[in-house]
PDB file of N, H, CA, C and O in Angstrom:
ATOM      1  N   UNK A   1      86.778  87.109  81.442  1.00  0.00           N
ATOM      2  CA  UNK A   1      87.226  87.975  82.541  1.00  0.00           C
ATOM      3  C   UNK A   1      88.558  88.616  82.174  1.00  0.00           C
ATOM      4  O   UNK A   1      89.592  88.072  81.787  1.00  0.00           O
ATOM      5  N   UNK A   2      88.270  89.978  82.400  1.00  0.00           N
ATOM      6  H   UNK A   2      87.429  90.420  82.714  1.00  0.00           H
ATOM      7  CA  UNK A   2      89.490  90.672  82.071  1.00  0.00           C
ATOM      8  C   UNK A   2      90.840  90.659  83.113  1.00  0.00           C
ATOM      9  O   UNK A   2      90.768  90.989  84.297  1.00  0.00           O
ATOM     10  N   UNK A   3      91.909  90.275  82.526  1.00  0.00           N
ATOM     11  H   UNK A   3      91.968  90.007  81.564  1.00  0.00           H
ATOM     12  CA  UNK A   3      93.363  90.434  83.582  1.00  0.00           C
ATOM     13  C   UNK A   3      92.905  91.724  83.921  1.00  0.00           C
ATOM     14  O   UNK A   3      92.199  92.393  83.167  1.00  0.00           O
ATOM     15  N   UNK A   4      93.387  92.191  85.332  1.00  0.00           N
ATOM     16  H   UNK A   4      93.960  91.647  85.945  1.00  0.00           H
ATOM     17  CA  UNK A   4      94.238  93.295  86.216  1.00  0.00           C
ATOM     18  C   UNK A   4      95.121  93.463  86.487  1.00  0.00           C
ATOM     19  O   UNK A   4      95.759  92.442  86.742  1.00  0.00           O
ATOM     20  N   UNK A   5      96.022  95.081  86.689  1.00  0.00           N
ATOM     21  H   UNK A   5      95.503  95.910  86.482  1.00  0.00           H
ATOM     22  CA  UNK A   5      97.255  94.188  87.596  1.00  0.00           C
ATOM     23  C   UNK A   5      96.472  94.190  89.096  1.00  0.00           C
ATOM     24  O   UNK A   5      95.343  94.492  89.484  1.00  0.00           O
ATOM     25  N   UNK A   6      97.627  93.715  89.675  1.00  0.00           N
ATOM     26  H   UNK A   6      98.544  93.469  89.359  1.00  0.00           H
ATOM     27  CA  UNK A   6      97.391  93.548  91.076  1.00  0.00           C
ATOM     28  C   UNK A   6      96.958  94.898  91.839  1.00  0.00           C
ATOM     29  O   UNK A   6      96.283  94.555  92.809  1.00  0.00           O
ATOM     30  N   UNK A   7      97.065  96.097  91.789  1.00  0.00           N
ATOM     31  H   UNK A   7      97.614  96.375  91.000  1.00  0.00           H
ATOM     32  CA  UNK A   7      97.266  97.460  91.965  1.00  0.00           C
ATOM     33  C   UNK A   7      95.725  97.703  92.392  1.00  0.00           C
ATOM     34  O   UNK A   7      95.277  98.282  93.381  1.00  0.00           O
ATOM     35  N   UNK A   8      95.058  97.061  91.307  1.00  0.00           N
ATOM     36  H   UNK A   8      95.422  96.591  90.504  1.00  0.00           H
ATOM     37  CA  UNK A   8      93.020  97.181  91.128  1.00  0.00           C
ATOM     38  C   UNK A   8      92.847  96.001  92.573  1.00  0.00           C
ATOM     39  O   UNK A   8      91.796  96.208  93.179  1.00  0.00           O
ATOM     40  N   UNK A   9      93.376  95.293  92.938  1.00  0.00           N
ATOM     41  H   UNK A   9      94.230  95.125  92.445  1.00  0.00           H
ATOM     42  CA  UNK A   9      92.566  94.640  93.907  1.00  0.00           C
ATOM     43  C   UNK A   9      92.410  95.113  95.474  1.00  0.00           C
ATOM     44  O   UNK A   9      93.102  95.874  96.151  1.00  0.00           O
ATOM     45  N   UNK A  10      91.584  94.588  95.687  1.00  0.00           N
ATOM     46  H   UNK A  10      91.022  93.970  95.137  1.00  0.00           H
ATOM     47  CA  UNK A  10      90.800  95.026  97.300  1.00  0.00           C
ATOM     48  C   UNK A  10      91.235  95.094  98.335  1.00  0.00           C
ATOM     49  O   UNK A  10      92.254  94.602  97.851  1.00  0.00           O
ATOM     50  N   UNK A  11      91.509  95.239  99.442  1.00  0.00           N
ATOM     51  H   UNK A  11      90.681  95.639  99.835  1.00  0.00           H
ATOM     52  CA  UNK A  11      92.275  94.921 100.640  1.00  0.00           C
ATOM     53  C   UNK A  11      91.431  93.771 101.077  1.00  0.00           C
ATOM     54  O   UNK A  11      90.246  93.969 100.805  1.00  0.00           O
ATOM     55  N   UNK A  12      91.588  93.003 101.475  1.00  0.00           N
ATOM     56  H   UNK A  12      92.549  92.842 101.696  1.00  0.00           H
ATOM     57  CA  UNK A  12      91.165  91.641 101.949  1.00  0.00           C
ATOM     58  C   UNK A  12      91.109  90.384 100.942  1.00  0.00           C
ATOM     59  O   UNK A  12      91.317  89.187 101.140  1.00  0.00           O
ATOM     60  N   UNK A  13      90.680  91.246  99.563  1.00  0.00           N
ATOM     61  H   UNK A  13      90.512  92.218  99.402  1.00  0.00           H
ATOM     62  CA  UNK A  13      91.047  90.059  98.590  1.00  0.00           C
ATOM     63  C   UNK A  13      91.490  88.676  98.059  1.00  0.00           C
ATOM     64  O   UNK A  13      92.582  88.655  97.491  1.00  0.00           O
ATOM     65  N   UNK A  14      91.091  88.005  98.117  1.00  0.00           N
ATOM     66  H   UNK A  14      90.204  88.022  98.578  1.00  0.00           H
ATOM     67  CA  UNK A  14      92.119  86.946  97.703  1.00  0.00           C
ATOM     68  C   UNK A  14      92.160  86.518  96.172  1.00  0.00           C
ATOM     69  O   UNK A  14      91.063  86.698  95.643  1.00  0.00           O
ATOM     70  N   UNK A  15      92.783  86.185  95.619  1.00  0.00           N
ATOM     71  H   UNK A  15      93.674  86.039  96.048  1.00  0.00           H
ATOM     72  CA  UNK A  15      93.223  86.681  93.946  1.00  0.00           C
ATOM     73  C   UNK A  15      94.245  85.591  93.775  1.00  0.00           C
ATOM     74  O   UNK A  15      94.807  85.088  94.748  1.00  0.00           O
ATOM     75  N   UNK A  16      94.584  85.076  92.020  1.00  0.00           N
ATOM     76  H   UNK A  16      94.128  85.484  91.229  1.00  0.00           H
ATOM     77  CA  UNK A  16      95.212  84.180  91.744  1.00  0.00           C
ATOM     78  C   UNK A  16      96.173  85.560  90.494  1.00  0.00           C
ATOM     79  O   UNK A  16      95.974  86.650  89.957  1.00  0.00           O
ATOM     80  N   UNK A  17      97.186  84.521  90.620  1.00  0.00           N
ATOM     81  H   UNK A  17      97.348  83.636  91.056  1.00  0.00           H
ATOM     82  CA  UNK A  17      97.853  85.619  89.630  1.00  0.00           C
ATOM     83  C   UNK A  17      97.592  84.699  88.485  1.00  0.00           C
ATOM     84  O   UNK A  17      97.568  83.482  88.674  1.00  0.00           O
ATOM     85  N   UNK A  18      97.441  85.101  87.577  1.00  0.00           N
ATOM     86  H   UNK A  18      97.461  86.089  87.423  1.00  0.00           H
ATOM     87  CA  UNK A  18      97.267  85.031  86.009  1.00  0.00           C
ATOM     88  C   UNK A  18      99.115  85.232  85.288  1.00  0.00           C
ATOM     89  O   UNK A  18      99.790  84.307  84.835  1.00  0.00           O
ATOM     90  N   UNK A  19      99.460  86.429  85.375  1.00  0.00           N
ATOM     91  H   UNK A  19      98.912  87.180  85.743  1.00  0.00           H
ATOM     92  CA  UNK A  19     100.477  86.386  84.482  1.00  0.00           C
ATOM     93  C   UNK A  19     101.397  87.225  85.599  1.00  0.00           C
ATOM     94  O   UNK A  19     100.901  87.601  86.662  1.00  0.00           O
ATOM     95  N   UNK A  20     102.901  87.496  85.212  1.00  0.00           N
ATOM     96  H   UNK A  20     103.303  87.191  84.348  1.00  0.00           H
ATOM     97  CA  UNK A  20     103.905  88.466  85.457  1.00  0.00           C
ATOM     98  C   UNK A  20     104.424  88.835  84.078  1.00  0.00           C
ATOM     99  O   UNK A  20     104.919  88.140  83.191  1.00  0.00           O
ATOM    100  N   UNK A  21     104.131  90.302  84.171  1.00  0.00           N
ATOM    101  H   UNK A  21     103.729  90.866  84.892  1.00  0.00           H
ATOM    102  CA  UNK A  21     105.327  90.946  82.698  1.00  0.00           C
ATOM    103  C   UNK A  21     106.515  91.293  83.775  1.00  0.00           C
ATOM    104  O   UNK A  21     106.672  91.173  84.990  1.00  0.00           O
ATOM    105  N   UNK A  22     107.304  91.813  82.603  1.00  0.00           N
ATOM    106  H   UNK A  22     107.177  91.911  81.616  1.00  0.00           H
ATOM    107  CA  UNK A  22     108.611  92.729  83.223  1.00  0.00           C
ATOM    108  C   UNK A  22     110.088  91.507  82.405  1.00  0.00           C
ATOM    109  O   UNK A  22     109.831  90.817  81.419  1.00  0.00           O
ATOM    110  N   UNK A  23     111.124  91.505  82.898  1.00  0.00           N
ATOM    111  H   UNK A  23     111.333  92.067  83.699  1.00  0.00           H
ATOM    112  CA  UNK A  23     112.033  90.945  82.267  1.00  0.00           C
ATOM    113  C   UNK A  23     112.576  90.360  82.559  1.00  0.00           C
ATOM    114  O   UNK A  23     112.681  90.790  83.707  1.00  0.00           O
ATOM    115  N   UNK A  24     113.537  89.047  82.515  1.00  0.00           N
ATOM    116  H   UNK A  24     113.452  88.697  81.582  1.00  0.00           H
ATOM    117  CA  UNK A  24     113.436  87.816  83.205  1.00  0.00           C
ATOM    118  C   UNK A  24     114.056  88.206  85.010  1.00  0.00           C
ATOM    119  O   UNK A  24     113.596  87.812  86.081  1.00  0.00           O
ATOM    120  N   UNK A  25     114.977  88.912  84.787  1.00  0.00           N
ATOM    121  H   UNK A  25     115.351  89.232  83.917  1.00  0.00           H
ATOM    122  CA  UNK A  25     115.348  89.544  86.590  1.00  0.00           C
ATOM    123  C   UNK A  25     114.009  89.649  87.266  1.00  0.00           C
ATOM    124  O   UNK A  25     113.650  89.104  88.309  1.00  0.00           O
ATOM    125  N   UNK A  26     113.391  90.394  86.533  1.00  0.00           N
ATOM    126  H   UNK A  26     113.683  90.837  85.685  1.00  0.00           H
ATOM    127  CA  UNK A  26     112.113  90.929  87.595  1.00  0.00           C
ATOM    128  C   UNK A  26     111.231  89.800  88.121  1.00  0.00           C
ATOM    129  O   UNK A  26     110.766  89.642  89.250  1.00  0.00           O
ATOM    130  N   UNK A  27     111.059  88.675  86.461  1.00  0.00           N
ATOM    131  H   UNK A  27     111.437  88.803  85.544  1.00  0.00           H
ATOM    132  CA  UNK A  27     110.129  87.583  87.141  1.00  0.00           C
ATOM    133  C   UNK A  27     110.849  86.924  87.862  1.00  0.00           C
ATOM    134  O   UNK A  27     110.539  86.653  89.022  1.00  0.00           O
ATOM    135  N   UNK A  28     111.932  86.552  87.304  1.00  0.00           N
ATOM    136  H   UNK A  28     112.184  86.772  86.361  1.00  0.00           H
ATOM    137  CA  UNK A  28     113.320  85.570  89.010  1.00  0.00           C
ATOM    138  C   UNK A  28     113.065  86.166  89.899  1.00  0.00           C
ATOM    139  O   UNK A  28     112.953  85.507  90.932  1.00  0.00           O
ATOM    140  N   UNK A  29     112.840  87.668  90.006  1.00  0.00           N
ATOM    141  H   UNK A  29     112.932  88.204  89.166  1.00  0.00           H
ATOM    142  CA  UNK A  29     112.889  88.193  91.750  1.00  0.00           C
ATOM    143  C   UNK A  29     111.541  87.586  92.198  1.00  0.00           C
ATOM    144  O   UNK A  29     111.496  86.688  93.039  1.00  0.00           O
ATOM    145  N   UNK A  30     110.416  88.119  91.594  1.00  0.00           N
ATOM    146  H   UNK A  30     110.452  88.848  90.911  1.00  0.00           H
ATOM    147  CA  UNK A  30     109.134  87.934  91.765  1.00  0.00           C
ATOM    148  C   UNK A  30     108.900  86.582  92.322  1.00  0.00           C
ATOM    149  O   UNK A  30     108.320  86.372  93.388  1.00  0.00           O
ATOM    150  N   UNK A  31     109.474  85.518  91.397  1.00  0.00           N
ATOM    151  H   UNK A  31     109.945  85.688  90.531  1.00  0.00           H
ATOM    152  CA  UNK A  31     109.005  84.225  91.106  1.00  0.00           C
ATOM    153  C   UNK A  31     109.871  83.424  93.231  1.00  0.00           C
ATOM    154  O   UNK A  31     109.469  82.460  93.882  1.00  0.00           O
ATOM    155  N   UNK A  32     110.812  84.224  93.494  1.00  0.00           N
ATOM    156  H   UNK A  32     111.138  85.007  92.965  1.00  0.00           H
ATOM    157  CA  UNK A  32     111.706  83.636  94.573  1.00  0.00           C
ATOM    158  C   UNK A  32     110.641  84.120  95.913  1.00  0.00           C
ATOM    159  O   UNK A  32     110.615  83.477  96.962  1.00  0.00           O
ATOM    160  N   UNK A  33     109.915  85.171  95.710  1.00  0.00           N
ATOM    161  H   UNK A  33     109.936  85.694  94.858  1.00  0.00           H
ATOM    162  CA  UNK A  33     109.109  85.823  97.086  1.00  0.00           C
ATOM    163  C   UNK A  33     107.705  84.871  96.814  1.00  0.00           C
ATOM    164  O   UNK A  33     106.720  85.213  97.468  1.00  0.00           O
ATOM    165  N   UNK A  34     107.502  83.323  95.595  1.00  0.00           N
ATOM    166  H   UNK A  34     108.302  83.045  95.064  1.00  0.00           H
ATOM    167  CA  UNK A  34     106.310  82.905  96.125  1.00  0.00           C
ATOM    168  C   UNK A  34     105.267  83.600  94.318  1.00  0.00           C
ATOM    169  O   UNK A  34     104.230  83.072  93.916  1.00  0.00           O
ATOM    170  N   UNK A  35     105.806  84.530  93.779  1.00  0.00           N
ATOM    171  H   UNK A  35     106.649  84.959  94.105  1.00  0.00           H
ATOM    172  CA  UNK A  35     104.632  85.603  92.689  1.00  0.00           C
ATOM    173  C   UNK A  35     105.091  84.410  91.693  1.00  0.00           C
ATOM    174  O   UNK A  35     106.177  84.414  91.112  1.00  0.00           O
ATOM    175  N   UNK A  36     103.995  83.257  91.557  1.00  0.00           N
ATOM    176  H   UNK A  36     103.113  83.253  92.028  1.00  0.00           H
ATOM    177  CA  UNK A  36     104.305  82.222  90.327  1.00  0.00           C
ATOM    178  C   UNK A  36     102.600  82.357  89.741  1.00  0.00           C
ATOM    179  O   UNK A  36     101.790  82.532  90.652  1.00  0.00           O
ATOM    180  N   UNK A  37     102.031  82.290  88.349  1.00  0.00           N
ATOM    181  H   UNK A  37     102.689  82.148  87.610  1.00  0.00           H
ATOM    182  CA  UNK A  37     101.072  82.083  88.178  1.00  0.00           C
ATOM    183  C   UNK A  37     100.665  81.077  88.229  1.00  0.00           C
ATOM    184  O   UNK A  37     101.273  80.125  87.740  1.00  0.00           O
ATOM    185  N   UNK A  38      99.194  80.922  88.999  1.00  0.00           N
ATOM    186  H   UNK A  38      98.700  81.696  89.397  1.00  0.00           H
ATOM    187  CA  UNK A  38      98.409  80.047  89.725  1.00  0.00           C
ATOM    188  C   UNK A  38      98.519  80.043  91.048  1.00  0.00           C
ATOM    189  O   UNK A  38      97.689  79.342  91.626  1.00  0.00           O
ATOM    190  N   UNK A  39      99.559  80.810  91.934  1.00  0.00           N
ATOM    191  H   UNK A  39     100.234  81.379  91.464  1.00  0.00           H
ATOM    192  CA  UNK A  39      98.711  80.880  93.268  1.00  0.00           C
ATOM    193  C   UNK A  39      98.019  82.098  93.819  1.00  0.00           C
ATOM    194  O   UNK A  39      97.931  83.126  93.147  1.00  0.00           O
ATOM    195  N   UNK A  40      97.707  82.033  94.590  1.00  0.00           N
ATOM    196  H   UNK A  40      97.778  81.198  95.136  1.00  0.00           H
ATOM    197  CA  UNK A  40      96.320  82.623  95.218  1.00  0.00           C
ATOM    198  C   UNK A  40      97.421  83.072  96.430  1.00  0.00           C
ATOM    199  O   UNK A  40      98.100  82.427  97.228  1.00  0.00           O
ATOM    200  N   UNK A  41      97.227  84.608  96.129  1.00  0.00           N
ATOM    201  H   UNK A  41      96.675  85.132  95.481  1.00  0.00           H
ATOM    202  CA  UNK A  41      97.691  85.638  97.053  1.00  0.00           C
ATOM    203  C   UNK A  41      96.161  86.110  97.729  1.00  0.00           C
ATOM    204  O   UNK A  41      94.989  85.891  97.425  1.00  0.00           O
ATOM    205  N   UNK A  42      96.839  86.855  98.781  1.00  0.00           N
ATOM    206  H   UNK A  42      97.792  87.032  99.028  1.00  0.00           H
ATOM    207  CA  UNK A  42      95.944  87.513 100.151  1.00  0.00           C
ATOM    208  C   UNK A  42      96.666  89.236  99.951  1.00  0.00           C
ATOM    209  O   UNK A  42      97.858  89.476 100.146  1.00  0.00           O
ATOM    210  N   UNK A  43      95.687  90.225  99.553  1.00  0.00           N
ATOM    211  H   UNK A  43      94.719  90.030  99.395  1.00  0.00           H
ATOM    212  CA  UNK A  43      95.961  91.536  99.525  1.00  0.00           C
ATOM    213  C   UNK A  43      95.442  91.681 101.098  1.00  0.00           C
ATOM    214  O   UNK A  43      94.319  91.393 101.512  1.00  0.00           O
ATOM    215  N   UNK A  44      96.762  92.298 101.998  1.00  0.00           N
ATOM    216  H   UNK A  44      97.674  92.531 101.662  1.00  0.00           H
ATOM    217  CA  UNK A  44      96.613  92.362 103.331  1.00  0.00           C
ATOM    218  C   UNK A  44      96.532  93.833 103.386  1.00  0.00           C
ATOM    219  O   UNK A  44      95.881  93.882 104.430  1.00  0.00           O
ATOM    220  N   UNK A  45      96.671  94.889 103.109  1.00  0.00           N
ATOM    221  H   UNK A  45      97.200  94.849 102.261  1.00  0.00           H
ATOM    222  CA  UNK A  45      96.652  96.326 103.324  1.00  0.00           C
ATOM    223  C   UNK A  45      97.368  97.225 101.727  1.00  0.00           C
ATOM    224  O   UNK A  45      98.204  96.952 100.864  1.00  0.00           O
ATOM    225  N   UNK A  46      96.882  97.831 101.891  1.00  0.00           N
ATOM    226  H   UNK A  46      96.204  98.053 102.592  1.00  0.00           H
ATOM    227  CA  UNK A  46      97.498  98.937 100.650  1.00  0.00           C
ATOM    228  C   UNK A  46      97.467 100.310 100.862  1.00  0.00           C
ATOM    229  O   UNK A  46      96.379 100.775 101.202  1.00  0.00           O
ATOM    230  N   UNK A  47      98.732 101.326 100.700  1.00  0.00           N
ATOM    231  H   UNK A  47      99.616 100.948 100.424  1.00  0.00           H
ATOM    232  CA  UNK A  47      98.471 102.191 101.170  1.00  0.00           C
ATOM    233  C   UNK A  47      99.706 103.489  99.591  1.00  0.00           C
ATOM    234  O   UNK A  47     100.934 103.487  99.502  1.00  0.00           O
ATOM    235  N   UNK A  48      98.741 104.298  98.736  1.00  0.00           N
ATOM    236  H   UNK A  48      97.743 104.299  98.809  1.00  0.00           H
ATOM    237  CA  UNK A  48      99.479 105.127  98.409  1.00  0.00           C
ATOM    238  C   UNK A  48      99.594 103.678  97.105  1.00  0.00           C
ATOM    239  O   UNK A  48     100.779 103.542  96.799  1.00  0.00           O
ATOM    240  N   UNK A  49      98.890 102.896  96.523  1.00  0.00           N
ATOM    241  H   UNK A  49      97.928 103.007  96.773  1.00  0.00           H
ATOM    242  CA  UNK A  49      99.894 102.035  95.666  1.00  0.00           C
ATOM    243  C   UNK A  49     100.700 100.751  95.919  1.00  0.00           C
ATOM    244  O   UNK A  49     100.687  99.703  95.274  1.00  0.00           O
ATOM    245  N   UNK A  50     101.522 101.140  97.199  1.00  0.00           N
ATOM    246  H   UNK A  50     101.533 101.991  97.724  1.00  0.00           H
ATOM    247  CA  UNK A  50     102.094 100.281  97.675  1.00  0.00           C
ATOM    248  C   UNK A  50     101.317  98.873  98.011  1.00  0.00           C
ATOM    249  O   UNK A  50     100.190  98.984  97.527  1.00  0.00           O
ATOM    250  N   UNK A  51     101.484  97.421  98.731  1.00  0.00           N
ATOM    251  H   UNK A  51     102.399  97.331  99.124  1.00  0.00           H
ATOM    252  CA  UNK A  51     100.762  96.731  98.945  1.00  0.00           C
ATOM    253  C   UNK A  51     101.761  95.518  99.811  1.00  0.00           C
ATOM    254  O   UNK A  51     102.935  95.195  99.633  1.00  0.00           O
ATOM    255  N   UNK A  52     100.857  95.090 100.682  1.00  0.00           N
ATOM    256  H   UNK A  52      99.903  95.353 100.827  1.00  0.00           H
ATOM    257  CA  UNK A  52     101.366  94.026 101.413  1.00  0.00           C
ATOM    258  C   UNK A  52     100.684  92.633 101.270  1.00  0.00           C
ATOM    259  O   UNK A  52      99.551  92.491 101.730  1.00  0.00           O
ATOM    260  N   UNK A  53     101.214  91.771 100.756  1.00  0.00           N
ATOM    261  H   UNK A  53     102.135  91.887 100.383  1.00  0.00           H
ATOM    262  CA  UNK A  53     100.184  90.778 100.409  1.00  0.00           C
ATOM    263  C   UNK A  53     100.869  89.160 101.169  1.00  0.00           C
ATOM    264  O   UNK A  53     102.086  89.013 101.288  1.00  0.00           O
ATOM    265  N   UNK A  54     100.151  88.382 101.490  1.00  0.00           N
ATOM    266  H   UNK A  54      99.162  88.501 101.394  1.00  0.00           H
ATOM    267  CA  UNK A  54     100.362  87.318 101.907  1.00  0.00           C
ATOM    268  C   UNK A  54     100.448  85.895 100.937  1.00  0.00           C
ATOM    269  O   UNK A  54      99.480  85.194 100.642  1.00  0.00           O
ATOM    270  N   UNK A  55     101.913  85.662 100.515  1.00  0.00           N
ATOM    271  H   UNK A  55     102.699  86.232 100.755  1.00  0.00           H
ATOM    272  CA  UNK A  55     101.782  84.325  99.558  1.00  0.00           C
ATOM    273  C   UNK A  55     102.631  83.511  99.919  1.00  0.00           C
ATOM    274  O   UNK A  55     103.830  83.692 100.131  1.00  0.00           O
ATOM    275  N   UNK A  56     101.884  82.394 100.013  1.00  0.00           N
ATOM    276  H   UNK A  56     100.910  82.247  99.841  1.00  0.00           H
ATOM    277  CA  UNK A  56     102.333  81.306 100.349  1.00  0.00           C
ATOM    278  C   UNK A  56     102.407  80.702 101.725  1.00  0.00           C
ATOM    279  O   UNK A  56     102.650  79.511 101.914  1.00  0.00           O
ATOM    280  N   UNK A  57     102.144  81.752 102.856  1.00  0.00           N
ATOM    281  H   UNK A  57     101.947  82.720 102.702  1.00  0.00           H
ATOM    282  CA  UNK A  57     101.998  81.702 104.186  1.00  0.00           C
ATOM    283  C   UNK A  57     103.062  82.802 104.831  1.00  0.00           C
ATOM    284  O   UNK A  57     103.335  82.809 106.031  1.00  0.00           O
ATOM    285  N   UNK A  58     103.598  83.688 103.910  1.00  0.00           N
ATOM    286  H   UNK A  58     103.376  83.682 102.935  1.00  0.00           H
ATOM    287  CA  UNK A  58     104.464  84.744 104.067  1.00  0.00           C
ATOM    288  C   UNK A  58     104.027  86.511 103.828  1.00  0.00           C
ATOM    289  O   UNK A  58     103.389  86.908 102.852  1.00  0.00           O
ATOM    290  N   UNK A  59     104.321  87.029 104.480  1.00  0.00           N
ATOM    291  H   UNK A  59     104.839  86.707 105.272  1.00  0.00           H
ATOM    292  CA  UNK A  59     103.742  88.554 104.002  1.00  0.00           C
ATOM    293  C   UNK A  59     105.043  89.475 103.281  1.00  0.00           C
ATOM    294  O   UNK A  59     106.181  89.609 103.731  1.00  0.00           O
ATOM    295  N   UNK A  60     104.498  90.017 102.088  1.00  0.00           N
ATOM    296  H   UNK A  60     103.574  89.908 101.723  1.00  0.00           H
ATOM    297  CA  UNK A  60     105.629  90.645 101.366  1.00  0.00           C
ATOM    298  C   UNK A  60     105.007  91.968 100.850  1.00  0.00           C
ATOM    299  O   UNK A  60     103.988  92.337 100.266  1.00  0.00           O
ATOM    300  N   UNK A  61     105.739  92.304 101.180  1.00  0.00           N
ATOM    301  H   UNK A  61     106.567  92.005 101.654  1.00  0.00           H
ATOM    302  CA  UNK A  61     105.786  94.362 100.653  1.00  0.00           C
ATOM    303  C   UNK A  61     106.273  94.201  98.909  1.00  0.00           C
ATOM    304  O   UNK A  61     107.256  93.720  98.346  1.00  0.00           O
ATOM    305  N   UNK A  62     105.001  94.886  98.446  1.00  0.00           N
ATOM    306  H   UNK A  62     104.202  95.276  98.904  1.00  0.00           H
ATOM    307  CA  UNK A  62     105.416  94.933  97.345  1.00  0.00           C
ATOM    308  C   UNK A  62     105.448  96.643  96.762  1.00  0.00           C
ATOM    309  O   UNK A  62     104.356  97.197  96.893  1.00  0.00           O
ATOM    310  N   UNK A  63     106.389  97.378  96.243  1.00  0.00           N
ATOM    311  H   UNK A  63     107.275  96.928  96.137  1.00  0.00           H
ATOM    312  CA  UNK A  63     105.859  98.922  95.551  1.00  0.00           C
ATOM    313  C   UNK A  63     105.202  98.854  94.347  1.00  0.00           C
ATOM    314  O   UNK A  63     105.278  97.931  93.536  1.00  0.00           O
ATOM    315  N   UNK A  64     104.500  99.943  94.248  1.00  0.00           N
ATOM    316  H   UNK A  64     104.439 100.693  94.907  1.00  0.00           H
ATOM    317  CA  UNK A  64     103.576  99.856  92.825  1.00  0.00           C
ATOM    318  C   UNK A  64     104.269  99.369  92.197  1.00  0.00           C
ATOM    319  O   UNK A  64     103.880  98.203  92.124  1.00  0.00           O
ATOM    320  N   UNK A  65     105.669  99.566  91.276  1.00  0.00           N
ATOM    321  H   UNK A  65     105.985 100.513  91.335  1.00  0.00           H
ATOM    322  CA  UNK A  65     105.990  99.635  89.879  1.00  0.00           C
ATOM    323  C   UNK A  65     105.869  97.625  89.972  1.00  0.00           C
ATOM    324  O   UNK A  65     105.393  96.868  89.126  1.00  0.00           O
ATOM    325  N   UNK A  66     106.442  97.317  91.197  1.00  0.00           N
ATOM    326  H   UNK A  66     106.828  97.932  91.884  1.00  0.00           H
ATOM    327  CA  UNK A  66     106.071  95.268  90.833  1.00  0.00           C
ATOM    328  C   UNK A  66     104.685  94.905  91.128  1.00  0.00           C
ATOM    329  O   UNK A  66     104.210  93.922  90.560  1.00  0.00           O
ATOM    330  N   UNK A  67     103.924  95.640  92.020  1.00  0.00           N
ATOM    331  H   UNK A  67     104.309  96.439  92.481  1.00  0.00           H
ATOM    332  CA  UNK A  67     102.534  95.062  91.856  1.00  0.00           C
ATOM    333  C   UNK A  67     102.040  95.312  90.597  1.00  0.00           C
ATOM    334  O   UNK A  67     101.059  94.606  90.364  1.00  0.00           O
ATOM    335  N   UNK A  68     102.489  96.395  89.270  1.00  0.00           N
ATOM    336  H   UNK A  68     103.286  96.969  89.459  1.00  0.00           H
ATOM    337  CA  UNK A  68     101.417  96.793  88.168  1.00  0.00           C
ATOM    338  C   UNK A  68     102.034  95.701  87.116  1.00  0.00           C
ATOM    339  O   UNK A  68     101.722  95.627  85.927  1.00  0.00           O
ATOM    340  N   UNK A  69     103.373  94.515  88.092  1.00  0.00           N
ATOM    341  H   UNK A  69     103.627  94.575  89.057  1.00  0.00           H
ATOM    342  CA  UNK A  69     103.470  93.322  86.810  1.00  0.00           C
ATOM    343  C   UNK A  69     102.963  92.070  87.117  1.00  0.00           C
ATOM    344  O   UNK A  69     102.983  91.105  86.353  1.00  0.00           O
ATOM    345  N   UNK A  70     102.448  92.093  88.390  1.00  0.00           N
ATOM    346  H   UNK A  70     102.432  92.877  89.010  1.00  0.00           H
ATOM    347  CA  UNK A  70     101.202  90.990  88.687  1.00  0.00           C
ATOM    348  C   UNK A  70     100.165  91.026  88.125  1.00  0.00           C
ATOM    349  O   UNK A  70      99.508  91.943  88.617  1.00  0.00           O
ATOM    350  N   UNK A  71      99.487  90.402  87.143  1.00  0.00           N
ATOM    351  H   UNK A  71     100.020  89.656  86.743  1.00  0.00           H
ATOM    352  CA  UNK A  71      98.031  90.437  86.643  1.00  0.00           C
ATOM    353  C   UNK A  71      97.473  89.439  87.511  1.00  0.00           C
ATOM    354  O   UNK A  71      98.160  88.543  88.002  1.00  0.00           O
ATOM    355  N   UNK A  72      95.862  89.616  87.771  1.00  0.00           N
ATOM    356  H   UNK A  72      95.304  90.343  87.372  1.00  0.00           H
ATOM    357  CA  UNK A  72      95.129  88.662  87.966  1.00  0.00           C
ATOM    358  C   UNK A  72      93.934  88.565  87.474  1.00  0.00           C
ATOM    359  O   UNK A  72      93.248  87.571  87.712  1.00  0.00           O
TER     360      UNK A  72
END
């Protein structure tokens, strides 16, 4: 099974992250809102790229350029 980023998934989705690229700031930011590989996010709406997803029991706005460093 091929990685995605996060960007390709569905609205209702539920999805495990596989990896984060980007550079260690980005994964520290990422990694503090809950975006660790191995859990299982909830794609709650997407609109334009953008995306709102539910991890961990929290809902977080994410903009394209950090959802396209979520793979799943």
């Amino acid at each position: 099974q091929h990685m995605m980023p996060l960007t390709m998934a569905r609205t209702g989705e539920k999805v495990i992250i596989r990896k984060i690229s980007g550079n260690d700031d980005i994964r520290r930011h990422l990694a503090t809102l809950g975006f660790v590989v191995d859990t299982m996010i909830l794609v709650v709406s997407q609109m334009a790229g953008n995306l709102i997803v539910e991890v961990k029991g929290s809902r977080v706005a994410l903009d394209k350029s950090m959802a396209r460093r979520i793979f799943i």
